[in-house]
N, C-alpha and C positions, 0 to 999 in steps of 0.2 A: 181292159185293165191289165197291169203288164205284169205278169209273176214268172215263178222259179219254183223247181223242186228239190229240194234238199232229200240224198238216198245217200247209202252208205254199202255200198258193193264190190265186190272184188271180181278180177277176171279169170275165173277158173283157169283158162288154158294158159293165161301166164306164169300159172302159181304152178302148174304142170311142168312148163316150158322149164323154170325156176329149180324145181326139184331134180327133174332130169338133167340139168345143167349140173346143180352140186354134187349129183351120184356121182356126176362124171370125175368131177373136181377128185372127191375122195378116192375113186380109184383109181386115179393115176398120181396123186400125191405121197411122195415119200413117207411122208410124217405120220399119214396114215396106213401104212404099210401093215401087215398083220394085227392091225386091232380091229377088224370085223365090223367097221365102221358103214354106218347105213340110215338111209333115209325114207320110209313107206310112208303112201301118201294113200288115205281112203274118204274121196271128199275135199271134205276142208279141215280134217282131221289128218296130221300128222303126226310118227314116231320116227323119234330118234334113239338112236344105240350105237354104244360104243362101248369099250374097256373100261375104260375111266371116267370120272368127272372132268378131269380136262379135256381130253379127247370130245367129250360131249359137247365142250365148248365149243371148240374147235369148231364140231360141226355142225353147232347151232350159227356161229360168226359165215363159215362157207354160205349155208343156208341162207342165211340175212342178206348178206352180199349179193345172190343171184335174187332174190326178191326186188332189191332196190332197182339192181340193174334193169329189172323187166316190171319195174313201174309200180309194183307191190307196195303199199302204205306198211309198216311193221307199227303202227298203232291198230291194228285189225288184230294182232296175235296175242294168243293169251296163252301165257306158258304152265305146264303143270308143273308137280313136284318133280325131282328126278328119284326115280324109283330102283331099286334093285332088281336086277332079272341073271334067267339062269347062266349057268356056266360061268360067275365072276364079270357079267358084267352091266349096265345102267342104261335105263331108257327112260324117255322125258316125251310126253305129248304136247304138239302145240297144234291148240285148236284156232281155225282163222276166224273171227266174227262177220258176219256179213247182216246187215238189215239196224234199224235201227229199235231199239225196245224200247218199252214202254217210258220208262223212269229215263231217259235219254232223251225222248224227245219231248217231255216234260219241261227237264233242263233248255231242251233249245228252245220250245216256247217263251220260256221265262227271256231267254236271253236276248230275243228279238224282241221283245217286247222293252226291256228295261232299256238296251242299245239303241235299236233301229227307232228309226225318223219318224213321226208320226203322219198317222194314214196307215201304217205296216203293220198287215194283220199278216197270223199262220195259224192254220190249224193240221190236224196228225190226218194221213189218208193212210191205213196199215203201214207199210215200211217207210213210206216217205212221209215229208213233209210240205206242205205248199204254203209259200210266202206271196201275199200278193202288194201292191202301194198301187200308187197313184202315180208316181213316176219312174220311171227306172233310174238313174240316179240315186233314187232312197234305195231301191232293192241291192246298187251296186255297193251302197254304205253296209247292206246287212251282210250280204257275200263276205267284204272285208272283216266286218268284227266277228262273225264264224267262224274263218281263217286266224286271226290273232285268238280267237279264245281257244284252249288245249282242252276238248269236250274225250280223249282218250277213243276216240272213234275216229276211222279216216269217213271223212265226208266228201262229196261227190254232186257237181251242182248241174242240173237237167233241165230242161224244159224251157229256156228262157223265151218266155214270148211280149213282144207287145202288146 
């Protein structure tokens, strides 16, 4: 019977690749010239700091840009508040989500069930999900409506067997 796995993961060493790219960016960029502009990355836990809240931006926009470039989904990142820190000036955590939870794959249950083609079951195996039919063609109809629907997770499709 032919299925598919639906996961939601990210590739550490690009998200690495990613951030080492914007340090660079910011330290040779003019603009960012003595604002003490920086990016630490611990995990999938990242801080940002800078002077200001626009500067922040700044190096949240650098950041985002070398994400996409290196294949990074930015529906994975969950931004905090931007907070005060010493010396005058502001840092912001963005943590990257990876795996799919509970109340998520609930939602995608639901949604392959109302959309996809009958015959097409899934049930939750911990982070992923397994979709199975009877023909592939229906699986490739469920792929597509996963894709059009905005579930705020990047998703990731695996395993596709006959």
């Amino acid at each position: 019977m032919p299925s598919f796995d639906i996961v939601s993961e990210v590739d550490r060493q690009e998200v690495r690749n990613a951030v080492d790219q914007a340090q660079r960016e910011i330290a040779t960029r003019f603009d960012f010239k003595n604002t003490d502009s920086s990016i630490e990355q611990s995990d999938l836990v990242l801080t940002l700091r800078s002077v200001t809240d626009d500067r922040l931006t700044a190096v949240r926009q650098v950041l985002e840009e070398r994400l996409v470039k290196r294949g990074v989904s930015l529906r994975g990142l969950d931004y905090g508040d931007v907070q005060e820190a010493s010396q005058k000036s502001v840092r912001q955590t963005v943590t990257i989500k990876v795996g799919i939870s509970s109340e998520k794959a609930k939602e995608i249950n639901k949604l392959v069930k109302e959309r996809g083609p009958k015959g097409v079951s899934s049930q939750t195996q911990g982070d992923s999900i397994r979709v199975t039919g009877k023909k592939r063609d229906d699986l490739q109809a469920v792929i597509a409506a996963l894709k059009a629907a905005d579930l705020g997770i990047p998703l990731q499709f695996q395993n596709f067997r006959d």
